[in-house]
Every structure is written in C-alpha cells, then in structure tokens.
Biopython code that builds the backbone (N, CA, C, O; Angstrom):
import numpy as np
from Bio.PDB.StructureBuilder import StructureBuilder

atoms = [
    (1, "UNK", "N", (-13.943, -22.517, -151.299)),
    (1, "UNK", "CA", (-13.122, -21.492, -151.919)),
    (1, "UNK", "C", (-11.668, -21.600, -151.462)),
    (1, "UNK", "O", (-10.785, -21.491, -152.313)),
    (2, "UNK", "N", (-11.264, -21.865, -149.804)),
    (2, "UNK", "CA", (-10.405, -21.845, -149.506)),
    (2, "UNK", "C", (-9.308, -23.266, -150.374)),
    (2, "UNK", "O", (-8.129, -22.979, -150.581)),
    (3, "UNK", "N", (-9.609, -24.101, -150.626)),
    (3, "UNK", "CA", (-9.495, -25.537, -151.371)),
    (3, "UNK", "C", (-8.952, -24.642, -152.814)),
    (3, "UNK", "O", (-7.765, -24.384, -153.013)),
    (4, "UNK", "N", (-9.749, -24.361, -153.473)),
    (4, "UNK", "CA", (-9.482, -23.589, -155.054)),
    (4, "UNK", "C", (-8.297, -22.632, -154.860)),
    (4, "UNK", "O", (-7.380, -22.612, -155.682)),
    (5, "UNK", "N", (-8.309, -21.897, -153.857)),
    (5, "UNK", "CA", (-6.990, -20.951, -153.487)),
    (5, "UNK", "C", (-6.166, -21.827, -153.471)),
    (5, "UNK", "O", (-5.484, -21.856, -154.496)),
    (6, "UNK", "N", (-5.810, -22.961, -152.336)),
    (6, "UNK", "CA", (-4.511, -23.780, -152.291)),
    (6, "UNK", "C", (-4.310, -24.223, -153.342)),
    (6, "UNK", "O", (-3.200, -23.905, -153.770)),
    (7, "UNK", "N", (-5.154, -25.124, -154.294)),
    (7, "UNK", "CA", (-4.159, -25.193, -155.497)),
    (7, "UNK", "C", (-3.755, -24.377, -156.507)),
    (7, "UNK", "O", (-2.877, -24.555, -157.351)),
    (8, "UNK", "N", (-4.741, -23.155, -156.268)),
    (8, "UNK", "CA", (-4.155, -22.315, -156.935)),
    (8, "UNK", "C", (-2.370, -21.477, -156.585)),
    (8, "UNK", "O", (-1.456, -20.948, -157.217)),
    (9, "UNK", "N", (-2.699, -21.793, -155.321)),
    (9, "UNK", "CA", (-0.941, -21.434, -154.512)),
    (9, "UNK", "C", (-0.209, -22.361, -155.110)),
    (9, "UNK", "O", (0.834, -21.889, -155.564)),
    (10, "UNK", "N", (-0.367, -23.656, -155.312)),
    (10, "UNK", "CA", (0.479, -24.652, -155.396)),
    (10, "UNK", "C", (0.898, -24.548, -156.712)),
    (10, "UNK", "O", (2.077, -24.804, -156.955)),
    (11, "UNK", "N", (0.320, -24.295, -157.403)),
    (11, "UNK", "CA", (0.087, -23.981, -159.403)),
    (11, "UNK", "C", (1.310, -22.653, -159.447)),
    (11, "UNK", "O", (2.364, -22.572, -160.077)),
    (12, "UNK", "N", (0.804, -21.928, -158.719)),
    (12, "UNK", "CA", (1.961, -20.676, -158.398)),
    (12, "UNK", "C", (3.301, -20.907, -158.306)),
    (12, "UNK", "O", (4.150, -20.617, -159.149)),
    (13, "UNK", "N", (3.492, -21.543, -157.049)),
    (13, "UNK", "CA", (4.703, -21.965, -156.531)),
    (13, "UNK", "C", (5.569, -23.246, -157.198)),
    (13, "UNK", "O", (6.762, -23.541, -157.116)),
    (14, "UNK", "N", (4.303, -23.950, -157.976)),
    (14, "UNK", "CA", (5.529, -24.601, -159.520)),
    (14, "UNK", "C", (6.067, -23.849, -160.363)),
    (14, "UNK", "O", (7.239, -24.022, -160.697)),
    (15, "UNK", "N", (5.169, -22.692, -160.956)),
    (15, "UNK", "CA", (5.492, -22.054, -162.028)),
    (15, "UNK", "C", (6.476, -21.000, -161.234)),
    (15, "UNK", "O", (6.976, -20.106, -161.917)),
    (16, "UNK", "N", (6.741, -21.045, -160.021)),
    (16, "UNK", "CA", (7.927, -20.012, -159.624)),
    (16, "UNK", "C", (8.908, -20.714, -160.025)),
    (16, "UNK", "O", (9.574, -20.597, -161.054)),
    (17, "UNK", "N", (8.996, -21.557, -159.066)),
    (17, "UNK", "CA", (10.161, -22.675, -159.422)),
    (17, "UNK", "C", (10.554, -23.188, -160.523)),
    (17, "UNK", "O", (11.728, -23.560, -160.551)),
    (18, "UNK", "N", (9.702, -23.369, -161.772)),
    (18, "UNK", "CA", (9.578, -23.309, -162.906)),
    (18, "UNK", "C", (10.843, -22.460, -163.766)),
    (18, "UNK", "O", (11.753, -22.848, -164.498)),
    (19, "UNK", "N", (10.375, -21.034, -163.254)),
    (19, "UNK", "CA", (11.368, -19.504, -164.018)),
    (19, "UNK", "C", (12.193, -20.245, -163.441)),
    (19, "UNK", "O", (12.351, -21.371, -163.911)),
    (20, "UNK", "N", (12.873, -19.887, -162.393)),
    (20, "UNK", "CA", (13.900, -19.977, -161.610)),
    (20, "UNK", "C", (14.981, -21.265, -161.705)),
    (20, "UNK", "O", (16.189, -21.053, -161.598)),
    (21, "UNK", "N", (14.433, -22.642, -161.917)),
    (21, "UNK", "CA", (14.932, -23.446, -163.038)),
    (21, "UNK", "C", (15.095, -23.827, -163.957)),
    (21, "UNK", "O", (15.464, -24.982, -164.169)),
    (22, "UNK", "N", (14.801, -22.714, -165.060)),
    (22, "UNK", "CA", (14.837, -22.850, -166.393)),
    (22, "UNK", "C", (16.043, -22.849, -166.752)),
    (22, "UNK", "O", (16.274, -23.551, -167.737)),
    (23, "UNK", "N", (17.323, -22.044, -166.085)),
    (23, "UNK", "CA", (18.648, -21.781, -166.330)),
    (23, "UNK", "C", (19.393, -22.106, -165.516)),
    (23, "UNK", "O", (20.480, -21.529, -165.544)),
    (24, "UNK", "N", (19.193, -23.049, -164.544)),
    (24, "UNK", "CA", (19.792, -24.289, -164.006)),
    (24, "UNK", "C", (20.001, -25.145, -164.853)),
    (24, "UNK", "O", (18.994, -25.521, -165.453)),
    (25, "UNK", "N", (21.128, -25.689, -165.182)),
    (25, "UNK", "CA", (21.673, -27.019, -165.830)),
    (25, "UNK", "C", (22.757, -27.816, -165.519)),
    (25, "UNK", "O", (23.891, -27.337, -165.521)),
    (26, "UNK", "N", (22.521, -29.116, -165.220)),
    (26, "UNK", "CA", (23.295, -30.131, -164.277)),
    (26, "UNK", "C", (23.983, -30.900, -166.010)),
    (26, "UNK", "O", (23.406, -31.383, -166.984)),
    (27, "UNK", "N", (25.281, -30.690, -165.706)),
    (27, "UNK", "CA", (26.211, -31.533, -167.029)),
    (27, "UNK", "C", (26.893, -32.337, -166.326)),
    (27, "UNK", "O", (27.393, -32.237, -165.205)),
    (28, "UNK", "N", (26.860, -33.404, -167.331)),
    (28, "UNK", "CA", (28.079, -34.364, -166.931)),
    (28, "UNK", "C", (29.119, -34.554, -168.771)),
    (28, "UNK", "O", (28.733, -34.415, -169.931)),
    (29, "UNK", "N", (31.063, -35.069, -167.919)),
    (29, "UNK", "CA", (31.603, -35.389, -169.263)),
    (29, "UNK", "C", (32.573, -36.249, -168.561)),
    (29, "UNK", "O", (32.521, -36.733, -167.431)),
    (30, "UNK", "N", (33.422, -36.326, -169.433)),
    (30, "UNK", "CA", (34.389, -37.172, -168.691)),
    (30, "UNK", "C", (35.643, -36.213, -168.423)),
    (30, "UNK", "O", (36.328, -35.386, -169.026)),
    (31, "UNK", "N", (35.506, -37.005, -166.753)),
    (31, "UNK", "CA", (37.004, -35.864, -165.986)),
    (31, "UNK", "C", (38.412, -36.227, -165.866)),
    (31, "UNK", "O", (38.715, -37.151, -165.111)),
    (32, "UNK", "N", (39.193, -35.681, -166.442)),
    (32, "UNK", "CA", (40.526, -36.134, -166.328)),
    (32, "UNK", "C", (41.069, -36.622, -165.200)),
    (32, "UNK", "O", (42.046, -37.371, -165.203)),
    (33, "UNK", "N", (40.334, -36.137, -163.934)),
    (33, "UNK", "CA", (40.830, -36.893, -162.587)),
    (33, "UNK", "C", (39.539, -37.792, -161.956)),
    (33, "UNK", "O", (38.365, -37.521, -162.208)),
    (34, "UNK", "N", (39.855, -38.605, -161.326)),
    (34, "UNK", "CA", (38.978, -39.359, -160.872)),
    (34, "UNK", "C", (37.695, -38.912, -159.785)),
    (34, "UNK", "O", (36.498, -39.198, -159.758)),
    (35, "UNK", "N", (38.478, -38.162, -159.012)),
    (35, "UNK", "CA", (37.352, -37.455, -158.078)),
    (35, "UNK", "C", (36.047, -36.929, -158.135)),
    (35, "UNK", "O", (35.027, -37.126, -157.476)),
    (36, "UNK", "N", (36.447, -35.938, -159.450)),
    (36, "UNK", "CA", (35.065, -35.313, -160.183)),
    (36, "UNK", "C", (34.006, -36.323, -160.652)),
    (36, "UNK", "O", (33.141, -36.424, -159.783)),
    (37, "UNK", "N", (33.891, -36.695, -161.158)),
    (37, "UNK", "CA", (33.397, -37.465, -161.109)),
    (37, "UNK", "C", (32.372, -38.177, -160.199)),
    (37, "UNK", "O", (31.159, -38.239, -160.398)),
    (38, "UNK", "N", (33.099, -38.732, -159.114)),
    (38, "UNK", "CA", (32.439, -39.185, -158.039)),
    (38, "UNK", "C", (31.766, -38.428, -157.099)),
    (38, "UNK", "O", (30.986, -38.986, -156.328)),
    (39, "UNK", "N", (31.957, -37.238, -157.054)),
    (39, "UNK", "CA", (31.652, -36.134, -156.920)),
    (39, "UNK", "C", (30.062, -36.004, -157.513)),
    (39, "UNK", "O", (29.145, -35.844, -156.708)),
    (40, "UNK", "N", (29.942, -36.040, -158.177)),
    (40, "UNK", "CA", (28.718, -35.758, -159.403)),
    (40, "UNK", "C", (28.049, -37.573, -158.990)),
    (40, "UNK", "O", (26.836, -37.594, -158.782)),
    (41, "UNK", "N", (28.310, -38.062, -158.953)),
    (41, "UNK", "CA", (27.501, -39.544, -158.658)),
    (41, "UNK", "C", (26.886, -39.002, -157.197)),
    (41, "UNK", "O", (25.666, -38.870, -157.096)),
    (42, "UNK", "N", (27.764, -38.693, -156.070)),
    (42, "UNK", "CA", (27.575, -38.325, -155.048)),
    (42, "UNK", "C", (26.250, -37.254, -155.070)),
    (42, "UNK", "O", (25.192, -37.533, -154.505)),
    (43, "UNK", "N", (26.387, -36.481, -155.523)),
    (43, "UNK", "CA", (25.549, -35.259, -155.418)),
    (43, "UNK", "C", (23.838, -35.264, -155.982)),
    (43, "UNK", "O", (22.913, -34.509, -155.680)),
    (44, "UNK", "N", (23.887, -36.479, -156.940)),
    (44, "UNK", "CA", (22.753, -37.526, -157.455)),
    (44, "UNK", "C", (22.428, -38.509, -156.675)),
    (44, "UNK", "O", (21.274, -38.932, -156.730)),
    (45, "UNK", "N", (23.312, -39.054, -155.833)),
    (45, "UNK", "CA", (22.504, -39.938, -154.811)),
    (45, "UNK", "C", (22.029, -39.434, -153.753)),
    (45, "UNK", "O", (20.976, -39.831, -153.254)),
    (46, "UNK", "N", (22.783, -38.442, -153.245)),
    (46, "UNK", "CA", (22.641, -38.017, -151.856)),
    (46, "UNK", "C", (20.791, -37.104, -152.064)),
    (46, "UNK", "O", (19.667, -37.519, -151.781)),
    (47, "UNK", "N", (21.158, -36.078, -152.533)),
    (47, "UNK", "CA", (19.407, -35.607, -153.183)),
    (47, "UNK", "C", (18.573, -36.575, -153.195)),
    (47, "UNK", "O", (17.676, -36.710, -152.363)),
    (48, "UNK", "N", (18.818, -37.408, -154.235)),
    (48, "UNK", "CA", (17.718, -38.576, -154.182)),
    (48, "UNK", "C", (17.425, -39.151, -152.684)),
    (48, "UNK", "O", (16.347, -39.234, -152.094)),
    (49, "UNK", "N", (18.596, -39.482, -152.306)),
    (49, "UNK", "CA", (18.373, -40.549, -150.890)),
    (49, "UNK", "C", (18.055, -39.059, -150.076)),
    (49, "UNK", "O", (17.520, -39.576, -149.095)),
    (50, "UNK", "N", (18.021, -38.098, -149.885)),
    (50, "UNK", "CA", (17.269, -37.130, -148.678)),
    (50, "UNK", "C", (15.989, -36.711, -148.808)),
    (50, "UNK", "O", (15.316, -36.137, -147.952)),
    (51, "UNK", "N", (15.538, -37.150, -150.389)),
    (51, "UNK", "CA", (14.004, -36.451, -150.515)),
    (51, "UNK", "C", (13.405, -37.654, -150.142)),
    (51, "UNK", "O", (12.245, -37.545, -149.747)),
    (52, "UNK", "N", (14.121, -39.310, -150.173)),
    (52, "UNK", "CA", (13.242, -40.298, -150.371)),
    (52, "UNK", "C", (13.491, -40.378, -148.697)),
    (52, "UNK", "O", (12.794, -41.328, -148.339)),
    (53, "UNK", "N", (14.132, -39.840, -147.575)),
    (53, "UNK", "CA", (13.969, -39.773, -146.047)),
    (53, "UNK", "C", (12.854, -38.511, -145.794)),
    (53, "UNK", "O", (12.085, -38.547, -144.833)),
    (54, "UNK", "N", (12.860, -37.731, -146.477)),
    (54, "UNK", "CA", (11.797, -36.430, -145.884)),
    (54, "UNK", "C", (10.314, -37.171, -146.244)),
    (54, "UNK", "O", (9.365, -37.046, -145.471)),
    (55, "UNK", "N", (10.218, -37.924, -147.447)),
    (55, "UNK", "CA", (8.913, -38.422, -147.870)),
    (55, "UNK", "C", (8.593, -39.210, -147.260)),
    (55, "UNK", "O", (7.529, -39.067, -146.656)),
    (56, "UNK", "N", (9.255, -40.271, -147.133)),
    (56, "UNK", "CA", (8.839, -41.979, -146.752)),
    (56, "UNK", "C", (9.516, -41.853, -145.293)),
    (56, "UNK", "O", (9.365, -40.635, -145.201)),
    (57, "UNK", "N", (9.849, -42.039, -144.661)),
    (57, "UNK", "CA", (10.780, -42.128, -143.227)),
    (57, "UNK", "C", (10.038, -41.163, -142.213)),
    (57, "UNK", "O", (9.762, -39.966, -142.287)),
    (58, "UNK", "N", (9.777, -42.297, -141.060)),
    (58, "UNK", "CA", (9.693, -40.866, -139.838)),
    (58, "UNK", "C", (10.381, -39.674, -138.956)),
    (58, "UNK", "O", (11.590, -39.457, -138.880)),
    (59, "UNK", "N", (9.212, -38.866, -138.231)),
    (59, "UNK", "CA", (10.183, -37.653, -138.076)),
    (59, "UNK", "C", (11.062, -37.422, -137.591)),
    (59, "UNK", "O", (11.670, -36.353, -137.541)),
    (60, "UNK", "N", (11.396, -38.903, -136.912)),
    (60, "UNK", "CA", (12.603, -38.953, -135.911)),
    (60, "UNK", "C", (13.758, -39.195, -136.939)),
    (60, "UNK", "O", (14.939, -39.203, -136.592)),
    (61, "UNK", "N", (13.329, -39.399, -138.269)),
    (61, "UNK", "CA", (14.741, -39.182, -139.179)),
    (61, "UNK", "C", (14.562, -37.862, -140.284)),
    (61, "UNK", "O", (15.115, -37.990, -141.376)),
    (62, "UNK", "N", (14.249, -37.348, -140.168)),
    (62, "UNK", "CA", (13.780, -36.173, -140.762)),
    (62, "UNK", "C", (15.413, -35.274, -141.046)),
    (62, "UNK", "O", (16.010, -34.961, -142.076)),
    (63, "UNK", "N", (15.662, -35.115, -139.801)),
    (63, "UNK", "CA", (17.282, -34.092, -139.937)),
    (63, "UNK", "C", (18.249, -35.510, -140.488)),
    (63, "UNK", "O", (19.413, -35.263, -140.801)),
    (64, "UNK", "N", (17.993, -36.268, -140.546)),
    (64, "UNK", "CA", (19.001, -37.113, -141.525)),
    (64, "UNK", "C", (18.538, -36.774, -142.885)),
    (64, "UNK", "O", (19.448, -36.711, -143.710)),
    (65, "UNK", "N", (17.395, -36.550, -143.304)),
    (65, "UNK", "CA", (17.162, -36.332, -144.854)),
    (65, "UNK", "C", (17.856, -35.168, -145.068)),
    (65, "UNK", "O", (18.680, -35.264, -145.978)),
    (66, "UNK", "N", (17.782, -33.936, -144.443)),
    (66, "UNK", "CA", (18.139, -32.671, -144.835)),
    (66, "UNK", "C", (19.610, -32.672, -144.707)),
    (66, "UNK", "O", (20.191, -32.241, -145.703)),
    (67, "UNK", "N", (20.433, -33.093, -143.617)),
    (67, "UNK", "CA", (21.811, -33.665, -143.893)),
    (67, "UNK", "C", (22.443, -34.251, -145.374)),
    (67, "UNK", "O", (23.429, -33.858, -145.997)),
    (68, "UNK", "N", (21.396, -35.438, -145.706)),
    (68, "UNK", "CA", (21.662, -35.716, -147.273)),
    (68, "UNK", "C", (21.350, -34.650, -148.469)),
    (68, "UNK", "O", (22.041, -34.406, -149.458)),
    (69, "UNK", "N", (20.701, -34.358, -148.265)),
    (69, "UNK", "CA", (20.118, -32.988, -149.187)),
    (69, "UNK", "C", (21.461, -31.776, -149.449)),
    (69, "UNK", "O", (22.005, -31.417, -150.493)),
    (70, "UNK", "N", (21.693, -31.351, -147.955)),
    (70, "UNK", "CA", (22.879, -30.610, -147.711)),
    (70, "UNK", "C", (24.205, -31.150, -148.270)),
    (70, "UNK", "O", (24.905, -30.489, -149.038)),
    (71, "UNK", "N", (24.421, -32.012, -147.974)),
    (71, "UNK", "CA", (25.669, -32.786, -148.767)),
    (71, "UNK", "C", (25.156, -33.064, -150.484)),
    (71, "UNK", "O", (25.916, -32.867, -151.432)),
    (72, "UNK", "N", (24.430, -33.314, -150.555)),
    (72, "UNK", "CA", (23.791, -33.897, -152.507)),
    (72, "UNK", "C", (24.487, -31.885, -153.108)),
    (72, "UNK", "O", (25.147, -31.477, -154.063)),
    (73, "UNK", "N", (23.783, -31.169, -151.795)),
    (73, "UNK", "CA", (23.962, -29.675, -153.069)),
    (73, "UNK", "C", (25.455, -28.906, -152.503)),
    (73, "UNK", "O", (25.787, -27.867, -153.073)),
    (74, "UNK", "N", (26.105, -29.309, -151.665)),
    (74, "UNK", "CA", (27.426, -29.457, -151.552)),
    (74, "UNK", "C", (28.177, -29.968, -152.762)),
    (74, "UNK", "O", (28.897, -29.321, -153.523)),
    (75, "UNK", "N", (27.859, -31.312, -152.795)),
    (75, "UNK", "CA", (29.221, -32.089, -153.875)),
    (75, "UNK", "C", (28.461, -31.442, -155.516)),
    (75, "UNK", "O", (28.860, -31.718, -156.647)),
    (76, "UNK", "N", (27.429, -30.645, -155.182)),
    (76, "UNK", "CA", (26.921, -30.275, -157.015)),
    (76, "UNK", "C", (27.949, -28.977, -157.228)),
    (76, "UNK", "O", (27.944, -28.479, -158.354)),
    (77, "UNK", "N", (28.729, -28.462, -156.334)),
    (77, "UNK", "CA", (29.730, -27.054, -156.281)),
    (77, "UNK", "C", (30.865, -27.895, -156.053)),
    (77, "UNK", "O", (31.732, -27.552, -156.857)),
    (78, "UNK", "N", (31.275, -28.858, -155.317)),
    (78, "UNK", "CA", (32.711, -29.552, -155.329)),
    (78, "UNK", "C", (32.936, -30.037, -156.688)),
    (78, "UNK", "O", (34.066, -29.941, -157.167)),
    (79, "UNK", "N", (31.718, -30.684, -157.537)),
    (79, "UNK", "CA", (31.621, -31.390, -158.950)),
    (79, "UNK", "C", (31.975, -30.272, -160.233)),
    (79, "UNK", "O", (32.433, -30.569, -161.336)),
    (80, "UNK", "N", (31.555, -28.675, -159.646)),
    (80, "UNK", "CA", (31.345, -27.557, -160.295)),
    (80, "UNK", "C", (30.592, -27.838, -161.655)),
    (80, "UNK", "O", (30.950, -27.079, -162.555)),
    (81, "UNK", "N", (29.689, -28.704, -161.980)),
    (81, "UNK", "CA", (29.222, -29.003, -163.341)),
    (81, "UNK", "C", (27.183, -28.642, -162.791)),
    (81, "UNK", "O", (26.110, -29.196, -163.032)),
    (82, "UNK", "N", (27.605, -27.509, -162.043)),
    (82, "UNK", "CA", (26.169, -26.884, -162.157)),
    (82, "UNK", "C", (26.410, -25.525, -163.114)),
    (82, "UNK", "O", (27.284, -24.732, -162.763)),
    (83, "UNK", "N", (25.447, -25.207, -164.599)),
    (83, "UNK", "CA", (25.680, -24.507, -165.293)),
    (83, "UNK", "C", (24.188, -23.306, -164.870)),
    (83, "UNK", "O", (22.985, -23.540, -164.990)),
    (84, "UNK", "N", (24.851, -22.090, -164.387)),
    (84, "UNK", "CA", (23.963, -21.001, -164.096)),
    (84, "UNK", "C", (23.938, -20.274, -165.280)),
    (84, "UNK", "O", (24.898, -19.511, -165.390)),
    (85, "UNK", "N", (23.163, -20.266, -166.182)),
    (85, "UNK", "CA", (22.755, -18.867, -166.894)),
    (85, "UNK", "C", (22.153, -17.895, -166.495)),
    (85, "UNK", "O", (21.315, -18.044, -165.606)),
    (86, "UNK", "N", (22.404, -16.681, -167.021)),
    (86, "UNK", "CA", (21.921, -15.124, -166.780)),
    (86, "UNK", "C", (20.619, -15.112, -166.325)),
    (86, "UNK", "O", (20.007, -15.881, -167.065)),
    (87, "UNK", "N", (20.176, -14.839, -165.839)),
    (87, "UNK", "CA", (18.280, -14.208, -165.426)),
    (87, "UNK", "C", (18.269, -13.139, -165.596)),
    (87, "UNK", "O", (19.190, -12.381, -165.291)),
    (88, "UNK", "N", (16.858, -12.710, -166.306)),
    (88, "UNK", "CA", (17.106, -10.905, -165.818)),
    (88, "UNK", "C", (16.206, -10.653, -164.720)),
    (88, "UNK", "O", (15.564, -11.477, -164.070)),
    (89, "UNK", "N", (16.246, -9.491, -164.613)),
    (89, "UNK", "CA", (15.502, -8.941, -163.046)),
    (89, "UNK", "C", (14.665, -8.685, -162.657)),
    (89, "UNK", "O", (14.393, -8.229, -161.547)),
    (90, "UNK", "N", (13.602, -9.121, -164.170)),
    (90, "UNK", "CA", (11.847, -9.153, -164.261)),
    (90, "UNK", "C", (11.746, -10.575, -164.299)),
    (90, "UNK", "O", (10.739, -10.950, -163.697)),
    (91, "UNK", "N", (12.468, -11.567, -164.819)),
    (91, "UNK", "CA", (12.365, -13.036, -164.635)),
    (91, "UNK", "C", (12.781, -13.093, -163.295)),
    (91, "UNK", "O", (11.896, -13.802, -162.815)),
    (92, "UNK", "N", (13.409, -12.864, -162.536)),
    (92, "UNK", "CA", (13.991, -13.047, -161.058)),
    (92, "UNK", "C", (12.723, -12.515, -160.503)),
    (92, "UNK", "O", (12.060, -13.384, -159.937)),
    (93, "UNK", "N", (12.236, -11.402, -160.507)),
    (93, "UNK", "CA", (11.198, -10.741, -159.620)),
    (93, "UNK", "C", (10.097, -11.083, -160.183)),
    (93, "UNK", "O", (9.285, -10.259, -159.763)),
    (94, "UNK", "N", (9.398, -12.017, -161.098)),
    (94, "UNK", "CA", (8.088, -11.971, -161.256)),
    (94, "UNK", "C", (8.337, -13.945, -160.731)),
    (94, "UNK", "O", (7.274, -14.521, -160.500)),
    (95, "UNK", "N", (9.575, -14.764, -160.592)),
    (95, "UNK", "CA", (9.508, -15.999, -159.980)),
    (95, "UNK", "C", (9.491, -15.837, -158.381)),
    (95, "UNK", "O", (8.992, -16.722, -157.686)),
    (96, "UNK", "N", (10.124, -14.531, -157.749)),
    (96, "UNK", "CA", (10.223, -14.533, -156.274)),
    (96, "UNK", "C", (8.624, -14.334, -156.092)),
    (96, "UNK", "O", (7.978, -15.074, -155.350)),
    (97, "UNK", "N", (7.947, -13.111, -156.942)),
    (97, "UNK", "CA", (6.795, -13.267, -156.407)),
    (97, "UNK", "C", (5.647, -14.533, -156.599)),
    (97, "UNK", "O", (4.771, -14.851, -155.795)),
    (98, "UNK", "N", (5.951, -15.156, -157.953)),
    (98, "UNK", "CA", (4.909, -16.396, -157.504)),
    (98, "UNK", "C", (4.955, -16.979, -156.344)),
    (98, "UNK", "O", (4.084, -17.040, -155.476)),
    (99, "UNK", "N", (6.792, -17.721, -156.381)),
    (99, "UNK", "CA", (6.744, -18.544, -155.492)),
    (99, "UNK", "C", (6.517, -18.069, -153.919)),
    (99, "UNK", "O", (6.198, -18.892, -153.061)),
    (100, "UNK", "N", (6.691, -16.817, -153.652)),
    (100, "UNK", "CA", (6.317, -16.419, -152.111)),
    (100, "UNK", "C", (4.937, -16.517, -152.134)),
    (100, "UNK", "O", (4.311, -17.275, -151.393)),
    (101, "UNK", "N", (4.215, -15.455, -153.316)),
    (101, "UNK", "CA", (2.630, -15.921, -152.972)),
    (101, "UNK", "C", (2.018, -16.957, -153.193)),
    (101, "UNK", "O", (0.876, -16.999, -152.736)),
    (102, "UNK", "N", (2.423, -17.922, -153.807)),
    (102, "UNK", "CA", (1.822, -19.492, -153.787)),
    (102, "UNK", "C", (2.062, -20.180, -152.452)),
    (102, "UNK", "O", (1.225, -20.817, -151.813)),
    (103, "UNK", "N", (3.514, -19.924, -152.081)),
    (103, "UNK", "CA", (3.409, -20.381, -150.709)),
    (103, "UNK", "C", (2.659, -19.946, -149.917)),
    (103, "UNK", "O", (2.319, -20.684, -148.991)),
    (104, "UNK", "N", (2.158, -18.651, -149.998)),
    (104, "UNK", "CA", (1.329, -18.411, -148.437)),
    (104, "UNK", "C", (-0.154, -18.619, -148.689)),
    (104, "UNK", "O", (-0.946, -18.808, -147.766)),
    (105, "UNK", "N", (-0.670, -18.561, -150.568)),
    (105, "UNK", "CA", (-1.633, -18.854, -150.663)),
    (105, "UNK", "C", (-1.812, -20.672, -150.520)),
    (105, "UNK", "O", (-2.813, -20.999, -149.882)),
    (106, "UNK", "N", (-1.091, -21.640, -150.961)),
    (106, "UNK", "CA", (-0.896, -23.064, -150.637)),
    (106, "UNK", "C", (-1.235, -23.034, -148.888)),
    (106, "UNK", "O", (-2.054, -23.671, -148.226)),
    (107, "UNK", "N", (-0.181, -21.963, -148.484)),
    (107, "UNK", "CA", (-0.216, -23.045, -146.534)),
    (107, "UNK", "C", (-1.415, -22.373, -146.038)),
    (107, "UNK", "O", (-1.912, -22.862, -145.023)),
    (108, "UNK", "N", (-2.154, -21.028, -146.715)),
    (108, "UNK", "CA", (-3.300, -20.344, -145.484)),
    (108, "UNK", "C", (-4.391, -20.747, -146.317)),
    (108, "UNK", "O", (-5.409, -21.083, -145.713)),
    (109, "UNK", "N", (-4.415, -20.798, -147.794)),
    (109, "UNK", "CA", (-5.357, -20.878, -148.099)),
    (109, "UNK", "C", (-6.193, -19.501, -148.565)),
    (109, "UNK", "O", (-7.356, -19.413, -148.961)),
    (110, "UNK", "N", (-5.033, -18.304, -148.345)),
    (110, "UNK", "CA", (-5.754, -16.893, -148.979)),
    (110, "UNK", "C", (-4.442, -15.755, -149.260)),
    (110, "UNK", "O", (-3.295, -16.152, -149.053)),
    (111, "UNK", "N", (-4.557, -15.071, -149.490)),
    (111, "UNK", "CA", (-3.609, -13.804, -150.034)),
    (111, "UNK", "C", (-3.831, -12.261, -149.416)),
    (111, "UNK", "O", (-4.496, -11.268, -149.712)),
    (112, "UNK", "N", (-3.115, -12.556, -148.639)),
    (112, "UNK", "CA", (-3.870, -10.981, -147.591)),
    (112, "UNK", "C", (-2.974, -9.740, -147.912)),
    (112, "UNK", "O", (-2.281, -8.996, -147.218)),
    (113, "UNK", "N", (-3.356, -9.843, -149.653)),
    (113, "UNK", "CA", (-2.910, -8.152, -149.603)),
    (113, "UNK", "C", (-3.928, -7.649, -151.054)),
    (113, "UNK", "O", (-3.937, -6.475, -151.424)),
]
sb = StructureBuilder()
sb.init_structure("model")
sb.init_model(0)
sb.init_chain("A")
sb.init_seg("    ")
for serial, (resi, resn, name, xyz) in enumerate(atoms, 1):
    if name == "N":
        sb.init_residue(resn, " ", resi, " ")
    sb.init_atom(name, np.array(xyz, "f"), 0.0, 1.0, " ", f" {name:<3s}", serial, name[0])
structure = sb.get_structure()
C-alpha cells in the first residue's frame, strides 16, 4: 500500500507543478544589443549543465550543480524573456496543495491528516 501511495504522491506533485507551469513561458527574439541574448543561451545551459551534475555526478559535486542551477535562473531575469501570466488564487491554492501533499505522500509514503 505504502508503494501505491508514493506514486500516487509523485502523480500529485507533477500535476502541481503542472498548474503552476502552465503560465510560465520562456521566449526568445532577436535583441538589439548583444548581451541579451547571451544571456538567454546562458540561462539554457547553465539549468541543463546543473540538473545533468545533481543526476549523474557525485555528492562531492552536488553544490556545484545547484550553483549552476542558481546562475541558469539568475540570467532567465538578467535575459527578462521569462513571460509570467496571471494565476488565480484557486489555481495557485489547489497547485500548492498537490504539490506539498505529493511531496510528503512521495517521501513517507502516507498523508497524515
């Protein structure tokens, strides 16, 4: 039973993440100055290269992945071509609650309320 709960947490905690990135949108165009740009290349590699250190790499490099991660969602606000649309406050509050209770049902394996 405890097995059927975790993926049922895990099923949760996509479909949180799910709402919650539906109105996230990453644009690219062409920038009149050169920086932007590179900026936005930057912020696509660095993500990539910190999830592929948290996955594959040992733990003794672990705070180097999250360093890259930190910088990838840095240069996505220096690039400013992250597009936030509106949420409302039943889409906001019915994604906080999946994703909190998928997480605790994913890591324990039950829902203690």
């Amino acid at each position: 039973m405890s097995f059927l709960m975790r993926i049922a947490g895990f099923g949760l905690l996509m479909f949180g993440i799910y709402l919650v990135g539906q109105n996230i949108f990453f644009t690219t165009n062409v920038y009149p100055y050169w920086w932007r740009g590179i900026s936005a290349d930057i912020s696509v590699l660095a993500l990539t290269l910190g999830v592929l250190i948290l996955v594959f790499c040992p733990e003794s490099m672990k705070n180097l992945g999250w360093i890259a991660i930190s910088i990838g969602i840095m240069a996505v606000f220096i690039s400013s071509r992250a597009i936030l649309n509106p949420t409302s406050s039943w889409e906001f509050l019915l994604s906080l609650i999946c994703i909190t209770s998928g997480y605790k049902m994913f890591t324990t394996g039950y829902l203690p309320f």
